[in-house]
C-alpha positions in Angstrom: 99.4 108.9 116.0 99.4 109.4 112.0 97.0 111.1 110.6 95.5 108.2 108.3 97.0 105.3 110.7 93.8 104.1 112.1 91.5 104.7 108.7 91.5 101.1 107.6 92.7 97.3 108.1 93.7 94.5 106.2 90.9 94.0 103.9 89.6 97.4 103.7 88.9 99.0 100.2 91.2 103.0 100.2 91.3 105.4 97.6 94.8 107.0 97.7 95.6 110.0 96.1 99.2 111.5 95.6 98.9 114.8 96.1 95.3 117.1 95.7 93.4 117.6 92.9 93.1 120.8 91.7 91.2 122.5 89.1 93.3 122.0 86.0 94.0 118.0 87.2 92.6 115.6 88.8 95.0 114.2 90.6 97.1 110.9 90.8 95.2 108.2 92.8 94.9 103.8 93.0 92.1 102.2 94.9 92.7 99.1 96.1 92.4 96.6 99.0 94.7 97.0 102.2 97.0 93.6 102.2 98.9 94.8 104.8 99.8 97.4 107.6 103.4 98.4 107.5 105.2 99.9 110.3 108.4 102.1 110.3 111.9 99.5 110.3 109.9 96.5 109.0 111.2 94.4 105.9 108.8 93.3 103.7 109.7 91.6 100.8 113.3 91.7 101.5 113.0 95.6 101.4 113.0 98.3 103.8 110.4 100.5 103.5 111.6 104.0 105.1 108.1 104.8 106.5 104.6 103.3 108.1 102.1 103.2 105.3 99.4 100.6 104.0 100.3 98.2 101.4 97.6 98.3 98.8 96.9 96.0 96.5 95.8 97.9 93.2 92.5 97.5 91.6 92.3 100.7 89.7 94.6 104.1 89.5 94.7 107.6 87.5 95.7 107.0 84.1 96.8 103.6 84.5 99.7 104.8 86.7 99.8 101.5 88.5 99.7 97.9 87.4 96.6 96.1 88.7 97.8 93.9 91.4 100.7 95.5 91.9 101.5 96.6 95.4 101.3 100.3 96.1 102.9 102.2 99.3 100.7 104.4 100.9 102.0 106.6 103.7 99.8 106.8 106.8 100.8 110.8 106.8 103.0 112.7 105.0 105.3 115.7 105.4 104.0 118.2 102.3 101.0 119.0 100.8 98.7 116.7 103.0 95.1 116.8 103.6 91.9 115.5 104.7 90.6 113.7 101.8 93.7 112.3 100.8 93.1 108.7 102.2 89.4 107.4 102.2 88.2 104.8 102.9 85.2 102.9 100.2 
């Protein structure tokens, strides 16, 4: 199992950051609702997505890195740099 796989379902509210803050920057994050749970050689929306994440729809992010509405990847676990507050749940 993933680190953040079982943290939320469809419908959930996340707060996703990119990689962690640190002292001299917040960090890059979007908050948003979970529309969907995407698992590893699913298409979705014609694409491949290379990896099992949550598909987030954005209600907010770090300076306005992301669209509202727009659909955000967000890897249930990832190879560099992770850590426990990475994925929360609101």
């Amino acid at each position: 199992m993933m680190k953040f796989e079982n943290l939320a379902q469809v419908g959930d509210r996340i707060k996703a950051f990119d990689f962690q803050p640190m002292r001299d920057h917040e960090g890059v994050w979007v908050k948003g609702e979970v529309v969907k749970r995407h698992e590893f050689g699913e298409m979705h929306k014609e694409t491949l997505i290379p990896f099992s994440c949550y598909i987030v729809k954005c209600e907010e992010s770090s300076d306005n890195q992301y669209k509202v509405g727009e659909e955000v990847f967000v890897p249930y676990e990832i190879d560099f740099m992770e850590y426990e507050e990475r994925v929360t749940k609101l």
